[in-house]
C-alpha positions in Angstrom: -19.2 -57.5 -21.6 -17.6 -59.4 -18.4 -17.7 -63.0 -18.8 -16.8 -65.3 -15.8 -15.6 -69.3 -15.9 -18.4 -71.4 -14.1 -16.5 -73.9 -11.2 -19.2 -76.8 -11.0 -18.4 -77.8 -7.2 -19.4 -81.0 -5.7 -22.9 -81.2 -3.5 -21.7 -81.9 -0.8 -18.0 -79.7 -1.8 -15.8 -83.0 -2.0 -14.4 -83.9 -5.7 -15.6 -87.4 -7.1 -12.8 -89.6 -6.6 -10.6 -90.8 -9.4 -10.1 -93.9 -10.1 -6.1 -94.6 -9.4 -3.8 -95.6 -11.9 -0.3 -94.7 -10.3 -1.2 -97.1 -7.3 1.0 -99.4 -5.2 -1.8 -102.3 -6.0 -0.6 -101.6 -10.0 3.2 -102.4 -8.9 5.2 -105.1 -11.8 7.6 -107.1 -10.5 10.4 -109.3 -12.3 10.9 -109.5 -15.9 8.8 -107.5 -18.7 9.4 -110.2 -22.4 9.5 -107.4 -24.9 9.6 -107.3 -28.6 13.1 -105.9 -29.7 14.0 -102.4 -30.7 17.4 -102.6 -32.5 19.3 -100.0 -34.6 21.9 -101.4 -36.4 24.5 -98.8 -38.4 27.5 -100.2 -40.4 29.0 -99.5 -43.4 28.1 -99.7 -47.1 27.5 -103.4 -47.8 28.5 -105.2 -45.1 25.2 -107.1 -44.8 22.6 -105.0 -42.4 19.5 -106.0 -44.5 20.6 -109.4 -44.2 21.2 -109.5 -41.0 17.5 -107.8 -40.5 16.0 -110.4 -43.3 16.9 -113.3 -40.9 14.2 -111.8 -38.0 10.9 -113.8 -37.4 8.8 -113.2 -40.2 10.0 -109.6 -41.6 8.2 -107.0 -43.9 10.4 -104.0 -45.1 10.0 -100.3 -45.5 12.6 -100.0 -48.1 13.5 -96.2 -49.6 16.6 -97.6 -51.8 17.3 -100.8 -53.3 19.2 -102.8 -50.6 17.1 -105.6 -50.5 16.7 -106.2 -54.3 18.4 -109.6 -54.4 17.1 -110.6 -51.2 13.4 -112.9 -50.8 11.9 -110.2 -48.4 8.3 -109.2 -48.5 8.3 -105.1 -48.8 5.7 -102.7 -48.2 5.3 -100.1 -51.4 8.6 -97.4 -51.6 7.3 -94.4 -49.5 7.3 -91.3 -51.6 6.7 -89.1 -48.3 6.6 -88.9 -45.2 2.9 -89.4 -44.5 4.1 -92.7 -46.7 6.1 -93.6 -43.6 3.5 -93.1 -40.6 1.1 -94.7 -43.2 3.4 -97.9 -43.1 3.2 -98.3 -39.5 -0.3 -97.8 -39.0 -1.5 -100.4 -42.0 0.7 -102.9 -39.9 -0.7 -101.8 -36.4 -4.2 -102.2 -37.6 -4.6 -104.7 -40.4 -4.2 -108.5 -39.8 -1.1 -109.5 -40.9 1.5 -112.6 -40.3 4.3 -110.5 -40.1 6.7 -110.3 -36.8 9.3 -108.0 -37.4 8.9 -104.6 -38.7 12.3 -103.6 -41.3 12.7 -99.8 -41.6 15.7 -99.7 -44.2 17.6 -97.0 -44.3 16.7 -94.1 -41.6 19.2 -92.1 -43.5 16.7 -92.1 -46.7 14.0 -91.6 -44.7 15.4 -88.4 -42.8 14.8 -85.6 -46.1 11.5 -87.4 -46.4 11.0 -86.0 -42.6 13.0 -82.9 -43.3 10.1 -82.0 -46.4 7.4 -81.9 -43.9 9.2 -79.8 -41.6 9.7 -77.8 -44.1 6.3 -77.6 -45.7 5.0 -77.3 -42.2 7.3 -74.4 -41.0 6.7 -72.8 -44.9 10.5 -73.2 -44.6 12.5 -73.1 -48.4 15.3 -75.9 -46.5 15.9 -77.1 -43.3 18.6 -75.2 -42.8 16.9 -71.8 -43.5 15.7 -70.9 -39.8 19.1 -71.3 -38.3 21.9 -73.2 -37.0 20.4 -76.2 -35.9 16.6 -75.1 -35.5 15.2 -76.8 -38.8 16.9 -80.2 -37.1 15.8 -79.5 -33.9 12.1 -79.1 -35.2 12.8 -82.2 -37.0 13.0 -84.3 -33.9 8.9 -83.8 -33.2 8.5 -85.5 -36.4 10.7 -88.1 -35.7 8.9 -88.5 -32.1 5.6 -88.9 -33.3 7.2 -91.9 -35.0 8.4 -93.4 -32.0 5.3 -93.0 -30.5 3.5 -95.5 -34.0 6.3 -97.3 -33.4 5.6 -97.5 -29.6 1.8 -98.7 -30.2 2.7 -100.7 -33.3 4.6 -103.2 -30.8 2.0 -103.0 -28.1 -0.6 -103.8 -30.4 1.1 -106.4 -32.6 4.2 -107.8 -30.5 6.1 -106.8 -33.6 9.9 -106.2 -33.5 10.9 -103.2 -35.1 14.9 -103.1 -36.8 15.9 -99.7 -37.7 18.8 -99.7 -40.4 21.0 -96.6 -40.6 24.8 -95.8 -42.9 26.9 -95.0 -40.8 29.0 -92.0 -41.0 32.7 -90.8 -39.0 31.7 -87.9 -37.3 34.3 -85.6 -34.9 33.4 -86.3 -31.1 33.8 -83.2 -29.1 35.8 -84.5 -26.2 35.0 -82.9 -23.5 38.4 -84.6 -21.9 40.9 -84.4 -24.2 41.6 -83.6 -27.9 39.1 -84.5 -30.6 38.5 -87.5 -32.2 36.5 -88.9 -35.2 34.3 -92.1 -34.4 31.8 -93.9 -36.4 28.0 -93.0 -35.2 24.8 -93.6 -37.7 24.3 -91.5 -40.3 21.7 -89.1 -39.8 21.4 -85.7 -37.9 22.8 -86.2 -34.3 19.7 -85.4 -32.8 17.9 -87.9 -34.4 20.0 -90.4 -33.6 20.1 -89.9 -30.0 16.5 -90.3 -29.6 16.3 -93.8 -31.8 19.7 -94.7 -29.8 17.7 -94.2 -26.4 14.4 -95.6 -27.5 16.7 -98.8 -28.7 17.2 -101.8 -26.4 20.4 -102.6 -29.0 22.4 -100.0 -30.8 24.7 -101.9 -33.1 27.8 -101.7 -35.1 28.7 -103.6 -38.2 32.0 -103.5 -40.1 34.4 -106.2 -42.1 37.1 -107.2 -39.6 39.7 -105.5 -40.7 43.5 -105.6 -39.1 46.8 -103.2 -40.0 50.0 -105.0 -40.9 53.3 -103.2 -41.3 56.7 -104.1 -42.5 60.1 -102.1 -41.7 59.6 -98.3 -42.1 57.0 -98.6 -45.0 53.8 -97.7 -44.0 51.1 -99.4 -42.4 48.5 -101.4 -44.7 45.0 -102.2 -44.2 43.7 -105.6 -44.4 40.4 -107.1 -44.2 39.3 -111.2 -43.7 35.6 -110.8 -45.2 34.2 -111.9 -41.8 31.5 -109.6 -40.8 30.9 -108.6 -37.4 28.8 -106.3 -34.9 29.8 -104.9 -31.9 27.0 -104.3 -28.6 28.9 -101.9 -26.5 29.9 -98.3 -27.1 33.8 -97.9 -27.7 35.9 -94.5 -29.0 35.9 -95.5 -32.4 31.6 -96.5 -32.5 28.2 -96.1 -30.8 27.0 -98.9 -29.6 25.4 -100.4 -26.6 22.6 -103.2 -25.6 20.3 -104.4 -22.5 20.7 -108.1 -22.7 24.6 -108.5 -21.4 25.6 -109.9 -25.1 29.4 -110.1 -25.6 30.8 -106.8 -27.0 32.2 -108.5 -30.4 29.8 -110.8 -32.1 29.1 -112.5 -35.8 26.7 -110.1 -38.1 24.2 -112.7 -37.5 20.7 -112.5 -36.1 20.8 -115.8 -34.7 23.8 -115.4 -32.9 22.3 -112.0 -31.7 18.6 -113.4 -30.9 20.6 -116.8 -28.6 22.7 -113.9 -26.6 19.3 -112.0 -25.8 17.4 -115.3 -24.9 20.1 -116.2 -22.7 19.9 -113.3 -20.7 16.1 -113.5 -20.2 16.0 -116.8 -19.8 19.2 -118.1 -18.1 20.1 -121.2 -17.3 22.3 -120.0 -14.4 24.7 -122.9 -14.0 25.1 -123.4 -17.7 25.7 -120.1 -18.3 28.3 -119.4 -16.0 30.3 -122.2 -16.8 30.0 -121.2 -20.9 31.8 -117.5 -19.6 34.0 -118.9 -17.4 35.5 -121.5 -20.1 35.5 -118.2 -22.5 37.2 -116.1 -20.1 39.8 -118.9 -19.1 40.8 -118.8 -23.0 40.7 -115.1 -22.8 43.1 -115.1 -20.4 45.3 -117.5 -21.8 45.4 -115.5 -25.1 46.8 -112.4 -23.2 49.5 -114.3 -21.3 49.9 -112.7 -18.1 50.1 -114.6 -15.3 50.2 -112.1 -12.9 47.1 -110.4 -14.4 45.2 -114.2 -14.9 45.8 -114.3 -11.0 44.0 -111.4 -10.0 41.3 -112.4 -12.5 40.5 -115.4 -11.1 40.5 -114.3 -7.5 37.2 -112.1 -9.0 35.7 -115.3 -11.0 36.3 -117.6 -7.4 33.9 -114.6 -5.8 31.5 -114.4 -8.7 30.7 -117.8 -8.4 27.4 -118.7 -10.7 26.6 -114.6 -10.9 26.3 -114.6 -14.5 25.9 -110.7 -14.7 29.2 -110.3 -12.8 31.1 -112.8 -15.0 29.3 -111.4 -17.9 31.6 -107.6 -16.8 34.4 -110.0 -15.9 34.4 -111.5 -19.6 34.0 -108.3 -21.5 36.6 -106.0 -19.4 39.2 -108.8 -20.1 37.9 -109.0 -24.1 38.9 -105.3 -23.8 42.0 -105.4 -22.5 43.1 -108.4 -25.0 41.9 -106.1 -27.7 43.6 -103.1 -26.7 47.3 -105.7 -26.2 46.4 -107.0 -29.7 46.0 -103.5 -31.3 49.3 -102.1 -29.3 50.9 -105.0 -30.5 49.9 -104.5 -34.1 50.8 -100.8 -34.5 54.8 -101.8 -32.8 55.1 -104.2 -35.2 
């Protein structure tokens, strides 16, 4: 039996028009104010669910028990991973007074993914398929988060703070020998779809310095302050959208000023806050011939705050790199 696919055509052979999204008269222009998407990694204990409990208005998706001595309000402990996409859509479609959304820790989340990959797939562990397959499937699952995620903040204008460990991995340099560097906890390709969904990616640690005396060996010390970093280096992943400084206090309010002064600058102020921090950056590395050249840049910046903004954190660079060199001679 010969079946044939009916093509309804158009009286008069001309297809109805439809109605235009992608259209110059649609065209945005300047600044889009959106809720945050942060993932912070650091290590055990240094204060990341504090750090997220000091957001507007925050309700946590807890699956350990970092937040136990802290005055949070939690959703129930997912079980599951239907627990998780649960979470997000009670918050997208319930009334709530809730402002930031608290995910806390990915890394206890991911075997709740990997189960229903698993389940899904009729897979015994998510390594049975192959190197790297059961992850790679993996990353749908993680997707179709995103995507809750993505409608969760359209709907409600929620932030949403992703907490991960984080974990030294070996970098494959492409360049030059291998290296270990700290990068968040779960699988790789997880991470790199959170770290390019994320506006901020950051790092938290204790300050820590090394001191070393004669020929004995060199001795780690640490101050107790805690701090994040903004911008990817060879030892962490990091990075943000907002032109923060690339060392900052674990603090959200230092971290919420720094992104409220880049969308809403007050240009003059600004630029005379970077170009008093970059004058005492200068003076801390003591190079005159160096401070010269520096400021020949600042003159032509003028009141460009984005320009002084690379200006400031190229010289904080540098004076870390001196300061490190200087430590491991001593």
């Amino acid at each position: 039996m010969n079946t044939t696919t009916a093509v309804v055509t158009p009286r008069n052979g001309v297809a109805p028009a439809r109605a235009k999204y992608m259209s110059l008269d649609n065209v945005r222009t300047g600044k889009l104010k959106q809720p945050l998407r942060i993932l912070l990694h650091g290590v055990p204990g240094v204060g990341k669910s504090s750090f997220a409990a000091e957001a507007p208005k925050p309700v946590f998706l807890c699956a350990d028990n970092g937040t136990s001595d802290l005055d949070v309000a939690r959703l129930p402990e997912p079980r599951a991973w239907e627990d998780v996409l649960e979470a997000v859509r009670v918050l997208t479609e319930d009334d709530h007074p809730y402002e930031t959304f608290v995910i806390d820790p990915l890394n206890w989340i991911e075997p709740m993914c990997w189960t229903a990959v698993c389940r899904e797939k009729g897979w015994s562990s998510i390594e049975e398929p192959g190197f790297m397959k059961g992850p790679t499937a993996a990353v749908d699952f993680w997707r179709a988060l995103v995507a809750r995620l993505e409608r969760l903040q359209a709907t409600r204008r929620m932030h949403v703070i992703l907490l991960a460990h984080t974990a030294p991995r070996n970098f494959k340099n492409p360049e030059a020998e291998d290296f270990h560097r700290y990068q968040s906890g779960i699988d790789p390709l997880a991470a790199g779809l959170f770290q390019g969904w994320c506006d901020a990616v950051l790092f938290a640690k204790h300050e820590t310095f090394t001191e070393k005396a004669g020929k004995q060996r060199a001795r780690g010390r640490s101050t107790g302050v805690r701090e994040m970093y903004t911008e990817w280096n060879a030892a962490f992943d990091a990075k943000n959208r907002f032109g923060l400084p690339a060392k900052l206090p674990l603090s959200w309010a230092e971290f919420h000023d720094g992104v409220e002064r880049y969308r809403s600058p007050d240009t003059k102020t600004r630029a005379a806050e970077l170009r008093a921090t970059i004058g005492k950056l200068l003076a801390a590395y003591g190079d005159e011939g160096y401070a010269a050249k520096a400021n020949a840049y600042i003159g032509a910046a003028q009141d460009d705050v984005k320009r002084l903004d690379e200006i400031e954190n190229r010289i904080a660079a540098r004076l870390r790199a001196k300061q490190e060199n200087e430590g491991e001679g001593a």
